[in-house]
C-alpha positions as CSV (number, residue, x, y, z in Angstrom):
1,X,-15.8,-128.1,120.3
2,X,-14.9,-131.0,118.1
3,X,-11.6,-132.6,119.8
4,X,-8.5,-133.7,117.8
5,X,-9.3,-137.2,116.0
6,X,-12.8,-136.1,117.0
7,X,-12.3,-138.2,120.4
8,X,-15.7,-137.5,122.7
9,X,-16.9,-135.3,120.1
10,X,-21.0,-135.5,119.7
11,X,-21.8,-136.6,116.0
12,X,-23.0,-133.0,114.5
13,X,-23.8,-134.5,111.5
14,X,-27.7,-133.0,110.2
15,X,-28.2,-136.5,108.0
16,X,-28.5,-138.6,111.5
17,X,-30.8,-139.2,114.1
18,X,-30.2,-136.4,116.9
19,X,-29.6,-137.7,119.9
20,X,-28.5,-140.9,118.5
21,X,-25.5,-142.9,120.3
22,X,-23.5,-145.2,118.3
23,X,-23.0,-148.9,119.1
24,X,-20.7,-151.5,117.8
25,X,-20.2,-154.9,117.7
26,X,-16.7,-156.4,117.1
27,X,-17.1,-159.9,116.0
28,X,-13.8,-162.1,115.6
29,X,-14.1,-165.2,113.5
30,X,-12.9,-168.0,112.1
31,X,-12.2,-166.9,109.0
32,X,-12.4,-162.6,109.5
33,X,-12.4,-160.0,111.9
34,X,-14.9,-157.0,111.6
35,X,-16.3,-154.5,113.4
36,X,-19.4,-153.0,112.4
37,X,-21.2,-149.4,113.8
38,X,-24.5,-148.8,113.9
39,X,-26.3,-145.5,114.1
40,X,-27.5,-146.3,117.5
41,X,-29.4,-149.1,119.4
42,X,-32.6,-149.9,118.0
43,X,-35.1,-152.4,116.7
44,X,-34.1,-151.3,113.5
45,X,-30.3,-151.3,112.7
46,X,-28.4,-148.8,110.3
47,X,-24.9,-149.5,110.0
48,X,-22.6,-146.1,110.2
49,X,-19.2,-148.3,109.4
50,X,-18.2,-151.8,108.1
51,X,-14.8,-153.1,108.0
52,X,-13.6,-156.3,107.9
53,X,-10.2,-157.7,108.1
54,X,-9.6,-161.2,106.4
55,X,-7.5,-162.9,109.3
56,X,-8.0,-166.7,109.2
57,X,-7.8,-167.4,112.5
58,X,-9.2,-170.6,112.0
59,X,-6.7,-171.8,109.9
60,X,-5.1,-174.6,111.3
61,X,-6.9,-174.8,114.4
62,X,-8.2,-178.3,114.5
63,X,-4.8,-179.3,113.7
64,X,-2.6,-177.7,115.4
65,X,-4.9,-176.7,118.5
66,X,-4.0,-173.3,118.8
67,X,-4.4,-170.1,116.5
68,X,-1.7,-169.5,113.7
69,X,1.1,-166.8,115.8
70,X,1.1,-165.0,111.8
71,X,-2.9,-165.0,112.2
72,X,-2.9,-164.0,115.5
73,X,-0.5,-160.7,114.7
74,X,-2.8,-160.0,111.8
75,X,-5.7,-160.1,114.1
76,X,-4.4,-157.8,116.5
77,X,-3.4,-155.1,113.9
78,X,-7.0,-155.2,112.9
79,X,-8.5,-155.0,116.3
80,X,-5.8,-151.6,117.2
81,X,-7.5,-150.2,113.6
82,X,-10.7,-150.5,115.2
83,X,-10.1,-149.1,118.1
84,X,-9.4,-145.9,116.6
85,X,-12.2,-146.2,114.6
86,X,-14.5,-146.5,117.6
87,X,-13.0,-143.5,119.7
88,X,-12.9,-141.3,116.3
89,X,-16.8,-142.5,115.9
90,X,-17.4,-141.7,119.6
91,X,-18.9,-145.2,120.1
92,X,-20.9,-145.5,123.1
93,X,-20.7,-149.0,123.6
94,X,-18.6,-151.8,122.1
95,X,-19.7,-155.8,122.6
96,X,-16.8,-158.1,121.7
97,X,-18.1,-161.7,120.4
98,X,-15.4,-164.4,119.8
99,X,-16.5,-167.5,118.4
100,X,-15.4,-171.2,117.0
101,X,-11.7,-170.3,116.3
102,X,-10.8,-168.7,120.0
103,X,-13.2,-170.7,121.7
104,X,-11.2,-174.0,120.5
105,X,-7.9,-172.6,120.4
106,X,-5.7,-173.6,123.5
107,X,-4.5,-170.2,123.3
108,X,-7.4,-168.4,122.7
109,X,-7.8,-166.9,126.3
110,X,-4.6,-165.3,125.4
111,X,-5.6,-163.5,122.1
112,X,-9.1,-162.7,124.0
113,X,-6.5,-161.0,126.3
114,X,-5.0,-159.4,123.8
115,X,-8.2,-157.7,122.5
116,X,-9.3,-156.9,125.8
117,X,-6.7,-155.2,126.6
118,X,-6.7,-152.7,123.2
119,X,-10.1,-152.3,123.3
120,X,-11.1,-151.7,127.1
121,X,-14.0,-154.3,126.8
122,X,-14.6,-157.8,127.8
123,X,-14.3,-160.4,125.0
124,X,-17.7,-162.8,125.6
125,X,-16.2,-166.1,124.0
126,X,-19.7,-167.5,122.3
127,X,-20.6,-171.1,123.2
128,X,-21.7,-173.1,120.0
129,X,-25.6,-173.1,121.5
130,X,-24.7,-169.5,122.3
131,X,-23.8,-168.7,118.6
132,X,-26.3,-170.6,116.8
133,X,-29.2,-169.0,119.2
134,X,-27.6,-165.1,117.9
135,X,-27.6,-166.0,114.7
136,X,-31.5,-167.6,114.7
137,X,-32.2,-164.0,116.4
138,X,-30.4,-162.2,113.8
139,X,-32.3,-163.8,111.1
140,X,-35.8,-163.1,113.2
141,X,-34.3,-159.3,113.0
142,X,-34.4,-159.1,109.6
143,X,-37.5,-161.1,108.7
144,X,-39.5,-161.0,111.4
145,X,-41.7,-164.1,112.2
146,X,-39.7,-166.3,110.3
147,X,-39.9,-169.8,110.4
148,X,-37.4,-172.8,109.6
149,X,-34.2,-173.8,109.6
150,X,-31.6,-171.2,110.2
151,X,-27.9,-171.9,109.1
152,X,-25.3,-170.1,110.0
153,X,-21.6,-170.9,108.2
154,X,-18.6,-169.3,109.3
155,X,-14.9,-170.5,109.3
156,X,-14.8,-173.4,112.2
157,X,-18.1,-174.2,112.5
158,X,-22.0,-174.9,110.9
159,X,-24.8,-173.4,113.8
160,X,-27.9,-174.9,112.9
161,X,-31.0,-173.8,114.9
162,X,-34.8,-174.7,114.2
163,X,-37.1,-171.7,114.3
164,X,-40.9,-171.6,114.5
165,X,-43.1,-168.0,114.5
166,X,-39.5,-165.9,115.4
167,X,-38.7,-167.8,118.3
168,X,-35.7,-170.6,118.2
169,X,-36.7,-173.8,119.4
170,X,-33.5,-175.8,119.4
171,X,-29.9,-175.0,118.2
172,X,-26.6,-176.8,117.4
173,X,-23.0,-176.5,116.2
174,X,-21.0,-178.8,113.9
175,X,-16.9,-179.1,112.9
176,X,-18.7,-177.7,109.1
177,X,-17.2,-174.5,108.7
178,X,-16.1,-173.6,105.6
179,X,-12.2,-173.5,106.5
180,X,-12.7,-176.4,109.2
181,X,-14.1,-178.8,105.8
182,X,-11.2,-177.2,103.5
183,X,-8.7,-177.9,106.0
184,X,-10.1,-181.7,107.3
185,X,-10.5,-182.5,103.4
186,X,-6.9,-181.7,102.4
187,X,-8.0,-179.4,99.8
188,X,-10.2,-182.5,98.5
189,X,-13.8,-181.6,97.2
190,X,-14.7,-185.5,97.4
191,X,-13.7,-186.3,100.9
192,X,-15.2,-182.7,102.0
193,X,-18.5,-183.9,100.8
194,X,-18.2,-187.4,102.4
195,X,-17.1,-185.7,105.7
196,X,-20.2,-183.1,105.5
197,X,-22.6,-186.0,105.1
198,X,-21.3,-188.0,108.0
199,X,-21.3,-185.2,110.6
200,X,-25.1,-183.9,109.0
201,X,-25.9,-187.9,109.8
202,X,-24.8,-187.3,113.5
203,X,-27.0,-184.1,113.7
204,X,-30.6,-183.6,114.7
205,X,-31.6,-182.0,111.4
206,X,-34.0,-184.6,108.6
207,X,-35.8,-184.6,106.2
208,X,-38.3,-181.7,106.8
209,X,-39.0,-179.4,103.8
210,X,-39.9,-175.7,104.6
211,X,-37.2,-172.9,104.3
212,X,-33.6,-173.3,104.7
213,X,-32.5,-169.8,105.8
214,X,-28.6,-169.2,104.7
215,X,-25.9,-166.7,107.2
216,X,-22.3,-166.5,106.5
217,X,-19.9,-164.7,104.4
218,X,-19.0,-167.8,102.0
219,X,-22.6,-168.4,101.4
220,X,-22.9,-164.7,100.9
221,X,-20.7,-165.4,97.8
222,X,-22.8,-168.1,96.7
223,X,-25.7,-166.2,96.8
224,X,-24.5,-163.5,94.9
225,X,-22.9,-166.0,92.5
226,X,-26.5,-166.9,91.8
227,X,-28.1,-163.3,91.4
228,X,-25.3,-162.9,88.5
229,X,-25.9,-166.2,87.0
230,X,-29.8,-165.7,86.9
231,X,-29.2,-162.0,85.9
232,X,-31.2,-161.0,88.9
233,X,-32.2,-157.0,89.2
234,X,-31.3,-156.7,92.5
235,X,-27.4,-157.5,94.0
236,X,-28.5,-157.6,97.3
237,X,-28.5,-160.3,100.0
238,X,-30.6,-160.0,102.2
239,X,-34.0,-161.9,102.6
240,X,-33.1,-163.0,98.7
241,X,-34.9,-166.4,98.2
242,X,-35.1,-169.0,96.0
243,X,-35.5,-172.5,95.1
244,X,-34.0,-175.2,96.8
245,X,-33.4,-176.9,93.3
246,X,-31.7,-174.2,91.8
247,X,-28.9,-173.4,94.4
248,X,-28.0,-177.0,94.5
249,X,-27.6,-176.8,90.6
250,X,-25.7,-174.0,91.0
251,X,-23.4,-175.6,93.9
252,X,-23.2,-178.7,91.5
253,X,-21.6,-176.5,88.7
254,X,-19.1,-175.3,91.5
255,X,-17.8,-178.4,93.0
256,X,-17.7,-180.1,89.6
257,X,-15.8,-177.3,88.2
258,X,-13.3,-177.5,91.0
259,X,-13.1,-181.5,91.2
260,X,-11.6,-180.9,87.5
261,X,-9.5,-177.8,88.2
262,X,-11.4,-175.8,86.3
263,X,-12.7,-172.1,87.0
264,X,-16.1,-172.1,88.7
265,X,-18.6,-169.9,86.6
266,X,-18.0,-166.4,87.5
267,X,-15.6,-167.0,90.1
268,X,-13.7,-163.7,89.1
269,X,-16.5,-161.9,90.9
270,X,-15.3,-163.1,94.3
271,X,-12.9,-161.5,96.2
272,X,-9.5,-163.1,96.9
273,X,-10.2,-164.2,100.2
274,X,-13.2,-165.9,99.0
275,X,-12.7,-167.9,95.8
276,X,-11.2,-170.9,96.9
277,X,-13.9,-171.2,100.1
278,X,-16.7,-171.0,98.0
279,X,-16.5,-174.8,96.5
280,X,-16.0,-175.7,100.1
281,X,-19.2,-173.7,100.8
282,X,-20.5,-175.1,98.2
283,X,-20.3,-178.7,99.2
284,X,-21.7,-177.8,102.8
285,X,-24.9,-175.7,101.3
286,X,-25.6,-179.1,98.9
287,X,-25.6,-181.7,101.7
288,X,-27.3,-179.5,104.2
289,X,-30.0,-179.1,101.6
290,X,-30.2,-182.5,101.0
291,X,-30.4,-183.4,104.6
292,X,-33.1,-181.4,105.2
293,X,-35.3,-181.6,101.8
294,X,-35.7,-178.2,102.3
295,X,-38.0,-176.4,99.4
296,X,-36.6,-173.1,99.2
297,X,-33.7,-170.9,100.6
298,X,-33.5,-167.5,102.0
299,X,-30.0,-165.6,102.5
300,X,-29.8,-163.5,105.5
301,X,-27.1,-160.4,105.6
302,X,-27.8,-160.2,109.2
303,X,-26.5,-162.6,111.9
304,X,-25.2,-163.0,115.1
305,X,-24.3,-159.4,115.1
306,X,-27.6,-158.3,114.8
307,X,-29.2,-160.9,116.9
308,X,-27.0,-160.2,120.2
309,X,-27.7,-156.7,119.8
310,X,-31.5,-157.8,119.4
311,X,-31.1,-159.9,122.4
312,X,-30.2,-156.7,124.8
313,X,-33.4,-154.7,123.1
314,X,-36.1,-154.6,125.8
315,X,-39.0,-156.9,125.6
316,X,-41.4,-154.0,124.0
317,X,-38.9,-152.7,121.5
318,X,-38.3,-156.0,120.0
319,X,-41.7,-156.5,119.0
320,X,-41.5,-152.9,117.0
321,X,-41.4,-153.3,113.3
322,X,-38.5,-153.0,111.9
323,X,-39.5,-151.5,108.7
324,X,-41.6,-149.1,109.9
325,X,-39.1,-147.9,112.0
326,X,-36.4,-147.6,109.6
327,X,-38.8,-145.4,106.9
328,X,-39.8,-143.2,109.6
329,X,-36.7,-142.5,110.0
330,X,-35.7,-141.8,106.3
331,X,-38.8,-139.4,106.4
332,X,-37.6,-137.6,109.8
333,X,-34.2,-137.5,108.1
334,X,-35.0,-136.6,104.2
335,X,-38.9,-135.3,104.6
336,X,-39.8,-131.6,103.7
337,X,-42.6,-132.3,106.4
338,X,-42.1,-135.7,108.7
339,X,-45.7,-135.2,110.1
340,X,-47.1,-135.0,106.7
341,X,-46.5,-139.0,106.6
342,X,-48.8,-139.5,109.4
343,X,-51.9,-137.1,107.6
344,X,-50.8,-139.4,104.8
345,X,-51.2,-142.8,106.7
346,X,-54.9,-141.4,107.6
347,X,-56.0,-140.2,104.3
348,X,-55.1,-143.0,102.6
349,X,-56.7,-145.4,104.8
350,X,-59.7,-143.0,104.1
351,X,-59.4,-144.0,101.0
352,X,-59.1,-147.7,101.4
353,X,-62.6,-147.8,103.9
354,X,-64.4,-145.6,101.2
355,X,-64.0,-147.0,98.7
356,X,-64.1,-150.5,99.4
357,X,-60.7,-151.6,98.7
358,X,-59.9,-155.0,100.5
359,X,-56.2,-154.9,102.7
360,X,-54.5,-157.5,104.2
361,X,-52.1,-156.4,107.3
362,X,-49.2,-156.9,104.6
363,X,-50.6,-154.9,102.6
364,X,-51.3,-152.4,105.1
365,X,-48.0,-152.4,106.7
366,X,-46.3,-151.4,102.8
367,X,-49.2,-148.7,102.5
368,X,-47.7,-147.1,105.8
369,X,-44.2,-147.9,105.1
370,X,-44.8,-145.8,101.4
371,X,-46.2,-142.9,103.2
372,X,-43.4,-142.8,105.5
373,X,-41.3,-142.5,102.6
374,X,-43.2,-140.7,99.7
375,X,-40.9,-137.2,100.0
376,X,-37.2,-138.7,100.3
377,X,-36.6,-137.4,97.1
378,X,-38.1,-133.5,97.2
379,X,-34.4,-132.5,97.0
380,X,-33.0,-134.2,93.5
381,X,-34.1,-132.3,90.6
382,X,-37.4,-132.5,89.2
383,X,-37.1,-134.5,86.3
384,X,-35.0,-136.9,88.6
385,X,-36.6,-137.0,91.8
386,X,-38.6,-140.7,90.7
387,X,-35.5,-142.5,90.4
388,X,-33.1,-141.2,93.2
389,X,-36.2,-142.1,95.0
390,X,-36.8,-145.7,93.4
391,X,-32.6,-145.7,94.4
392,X,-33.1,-145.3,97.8
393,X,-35.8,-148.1,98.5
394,X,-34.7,-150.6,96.4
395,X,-30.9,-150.5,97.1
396,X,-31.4,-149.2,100.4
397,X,-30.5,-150.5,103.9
398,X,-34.3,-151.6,104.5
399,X,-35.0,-154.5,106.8
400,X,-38.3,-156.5,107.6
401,X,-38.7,-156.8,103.9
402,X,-38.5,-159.0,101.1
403,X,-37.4,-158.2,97.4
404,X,-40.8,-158.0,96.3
405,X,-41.9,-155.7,98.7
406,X,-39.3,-153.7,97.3
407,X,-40.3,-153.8,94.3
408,X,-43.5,-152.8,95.8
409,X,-42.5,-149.4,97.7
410,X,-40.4,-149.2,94.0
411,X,-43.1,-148.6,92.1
412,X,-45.4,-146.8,94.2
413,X,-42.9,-143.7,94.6
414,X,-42.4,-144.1,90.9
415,X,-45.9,-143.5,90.0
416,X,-45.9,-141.0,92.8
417,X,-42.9,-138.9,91.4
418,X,-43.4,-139.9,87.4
419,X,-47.2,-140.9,86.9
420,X,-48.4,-143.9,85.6
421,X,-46.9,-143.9,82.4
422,X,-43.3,-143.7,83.8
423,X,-41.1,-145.7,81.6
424,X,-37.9,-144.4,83.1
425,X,-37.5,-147.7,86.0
426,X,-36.6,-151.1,85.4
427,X,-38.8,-153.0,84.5
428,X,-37.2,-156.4,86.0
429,X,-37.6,-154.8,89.6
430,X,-40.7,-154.3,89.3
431,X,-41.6,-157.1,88.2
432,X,-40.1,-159.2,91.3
433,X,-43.6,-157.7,93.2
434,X,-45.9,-159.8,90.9
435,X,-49.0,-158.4,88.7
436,X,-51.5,-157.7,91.6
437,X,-49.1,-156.5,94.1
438,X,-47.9,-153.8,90.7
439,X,-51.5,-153.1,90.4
440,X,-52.0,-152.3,93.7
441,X,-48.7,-150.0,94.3
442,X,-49.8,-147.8,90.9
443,X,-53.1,-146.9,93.1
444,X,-51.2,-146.0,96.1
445,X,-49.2,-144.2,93.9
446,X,-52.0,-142.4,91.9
447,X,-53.1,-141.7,95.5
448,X,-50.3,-140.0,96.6
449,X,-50.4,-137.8,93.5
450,X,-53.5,-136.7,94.8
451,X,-52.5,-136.0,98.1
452,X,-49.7,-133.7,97.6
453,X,-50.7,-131.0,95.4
454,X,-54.1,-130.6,98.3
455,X,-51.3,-130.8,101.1
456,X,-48.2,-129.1,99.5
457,X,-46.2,-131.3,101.4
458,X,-47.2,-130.4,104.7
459,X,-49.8,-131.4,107.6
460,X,-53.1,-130.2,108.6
461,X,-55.1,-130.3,105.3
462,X,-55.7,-133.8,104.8
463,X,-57.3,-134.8,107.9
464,X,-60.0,-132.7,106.3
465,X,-60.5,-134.9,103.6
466,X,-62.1,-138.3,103.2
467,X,-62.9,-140.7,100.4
468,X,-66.4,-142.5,100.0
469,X,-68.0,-144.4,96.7
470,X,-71.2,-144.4,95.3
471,X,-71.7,-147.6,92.6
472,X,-68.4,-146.7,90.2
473,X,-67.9,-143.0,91.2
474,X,-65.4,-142.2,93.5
475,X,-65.9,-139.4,95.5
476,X,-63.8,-136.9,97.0
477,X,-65.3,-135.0,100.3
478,X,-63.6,-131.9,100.9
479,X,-65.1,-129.4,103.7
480,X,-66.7,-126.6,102.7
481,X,-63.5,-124.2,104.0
482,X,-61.3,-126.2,102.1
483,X,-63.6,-126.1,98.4
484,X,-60.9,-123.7,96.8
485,X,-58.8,-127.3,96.6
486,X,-61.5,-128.0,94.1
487,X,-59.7,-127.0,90.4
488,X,-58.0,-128.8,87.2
489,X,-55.4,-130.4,88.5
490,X,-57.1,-132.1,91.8
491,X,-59.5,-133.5,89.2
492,X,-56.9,-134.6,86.5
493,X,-55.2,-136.8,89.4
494,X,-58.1,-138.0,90.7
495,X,-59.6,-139.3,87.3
496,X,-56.3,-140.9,87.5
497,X,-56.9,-142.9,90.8
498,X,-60.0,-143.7,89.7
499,X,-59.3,-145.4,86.4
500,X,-56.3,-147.0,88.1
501,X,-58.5,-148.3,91.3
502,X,-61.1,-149.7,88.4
503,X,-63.6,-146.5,88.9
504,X,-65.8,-145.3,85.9
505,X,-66.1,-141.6,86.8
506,X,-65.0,-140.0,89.8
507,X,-66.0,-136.4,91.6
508,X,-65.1,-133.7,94.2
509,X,-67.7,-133.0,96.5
510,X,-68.1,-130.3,99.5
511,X,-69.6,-131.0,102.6
């Protein structure tokens, strides 16, 4: 029975994972306070709710010493929100991370207190190593192995930590966040740059090239700013990279716009709360940069959030993939048949050993992640089933990969769904995967095509099946049981594989 304001009631919702217990983390900054669900503890995080509450707690702070008593109230009204939220979501457990504004704040125990005290958990105040090491984990999270130099901007403070095969080698925090350098500067874009230079001169990051890898709401902005400015396909943050040269252009344009009082280009895209910081961020992104010599930069969505959370994972789940996770789970939640995506794992790989088709472990890893995900859309209507799939991948909540292998997993459900002749997706996404990785998505795609009408969608058929090639002729091997298979349109979709995988003729043979 389902409780008034649905206190202890079990989520009885058939679009999530049964048996799933939600988790939350609330996360007070500098500059906001939000709390964020997820769908349950795993390696592999899928956010149920996400609200934030624009509080500048930071405000002030290295003034003054203490938090604002109008910020404070502001706070607090936030933090009784959530704590509806989180009975009404029957949230099993609830971390509380407080960082660069409370932990220098003489009156911060008090507000901690405060929060405490409405929320019936402990408030862990975050030490600056403490912070930047979350954040490095909650960048690992989302691209596994990464290596570099993670930054992580919030209101009060810069986290910088140096990261080598997914494992954070040294951290360190700096008075650079983006309130902290609004508020030293006086509102002055000049002096915010000269003070960002002389406290980057006092840190341990040179001159080192590699990737710079961007967290933080105001650098969020910026990297959004950019997507618009380059007309970029996809609006999304995360694990969106790009040159080093061409974000400090674009941070030039900002802080000389606002050095003359002008409008920054496109600044109407920003919310309120963000507009004026972003100059400020801005000017911290450009001399970080140039501090480092970094060569490219890679935005991260996920942060210290995601990295404590990642933190409390056991050893073996953290070294789970997060992808592969996350589109099984789409197919045990959307699939007609969620074992089918294992028959389809084999058979393809059938088809990859017969006939001779080189694959790199990134390239195997997408093949599996496509198969996990090839029947999300068996519910839309026919003649839109291809692109409420394309939808779901390439604006989905996917982590462990990059926008081209988007583009990828894009345009193999499109050729899966539409054929190769589908004209009906934009061509800009697909383009971000490159001409060999396209080439190589239409034959997993053909694939596919071939697979289903065989299988109907369901296991136990193609296990039977296998792939071999003789010279140019793909063959087909089908089991002398299953030889009815064996008709038009089984042949029409394999001549299709074939001439996409660079076969001359191709054949269906009983053994």
């Amino acid at each position: 029975m389902i409780r008034r304001w649905g206190v202890d009631a079990e989520p009885s919702a058939q679009g999530r994972i049964r048996g799933a217990k939600p988790v939350a983390v609330l996360d007070i900054g500098s500059n906001s306070v939000r709390l964020v669900v997820y769908e349950r503890h795993a390696r592999a995080l899928t956010p149920l709710y996400n609200e934030k509450a624009s509080c500048a707690l930071g405000r002030g702070v290295a003034a003054t010493g203490r938090l604002a008593d109008e910020n404070v109230d502001r706070a607090i009204r936030a933090v009784r929100r959530f704590a509806l939220v989180v009975r009404l979501m029957g949230v099993a457990k609830v971390y509380i991370l407080a960082t660069s504004a409370v932990r220098d704040a003489a009156n911060g125990a008090a507000f901690s207190a405060q929060v405490s005290e409405i929320m019936q958990e402990p408030v862990n105040t975050l030490s600056g190593a403490e912070e930047a090491h979350f954040a490095a984990l909650g960048v690992v999270a989302g691209i596994p192995m990464f290596t570099g130099v993670v930054g992580d901007m919030g209101g009060g403070s810069l986290e910088l930590s140096d990261v080598t095969n997914g494992e954070d080698i040294s951290g360190e925090t700096l008075a650079l966040g983006v309130i902290r350098v609004q508020d030293d500067s006086e509102g002055s874009i000049s002096k915010a740059a000269e003070i960002v230079a002389e406290r980057l001169a006092l840190s341990s990051l040179r001159k080192r090239g590699g990737t710079f890898c961007a967290i933080g709401g105001t650098w969020r902005s910026l990297a959004k700013l950019h997507q618009f400015t380059e007309d970029y396909p996809l609006h999304m943050v995360q694990h969106y990279e790009v040159s080093a040269a061409s974000v400090l252009k674009l941070c030039k344009k900002i802080i000389d716009a606002y050095a003359k009082d002008e409008t920054y280009p496109l600044s109407e895209r920003m919310s309120s709360s963000r507009r004026s910081l972003v100059p400020f961020g801005a000017v911290v992104m450009s001399e970080t940069l140039k501090a480092g010599g970094f060569d490219s930069v890679v935005f991260s969505a996920l942060g210290v959030r995601e990295g404590y959370l990642f933190d409390q994972l056991p050893s073996r789940e953290q070294t789970i993939d997060p992808l592969i996770q996350v589109c099984e789970e789409m197919s045990i939640l959307r699939a007609r048949s969620p074992s089918h995506a294992h028959d389809l794992i084999e058979f393809t790989s059938s088809f990859i050993s017969g006939s001779g088709l080189e694959e790199s472990a990134a390239d195997m890893r997408l093949r599996k992640a496509t198969c996990f995900l090839s029947d999300i859309g068996w519910r839309g209507h026919p003649d839109y089933r291809g692109e409420q799939s394309v939808d779901m991948v390439a604006y989905g909540a996917l982590v462990g990969i990059d926008h081209p292998g988007r583009a990828f997993l894009s345009e193999a459900l499109a050729v899966r769904y539409m054929g190769l002749k589908h004209k009906s997706v934009s061509s800009a996404l697909m383009q971000l995967a490159g001409d060999t990785a396209n080439a190589r998505a239409r034959v997993l795609g053909a694939l596919l095509r071939v697979a289903y009408p065989m299988s109907a969608g369901m296991s136990g058929v193609l296990p039977h099946a296998s792939f071999q090639r003789e010279g140019d002729t793909l063959i087909l091997q089908l089991p002398t049981d299953f030889a009815f298979l064996d008709g038009e349109r089984l042949n029409s979709r394999l001549s299709q594989l074939a001439n996409a995988a660079g076969f001359d003729t191709c054949e269906v043979r009983t053994v």
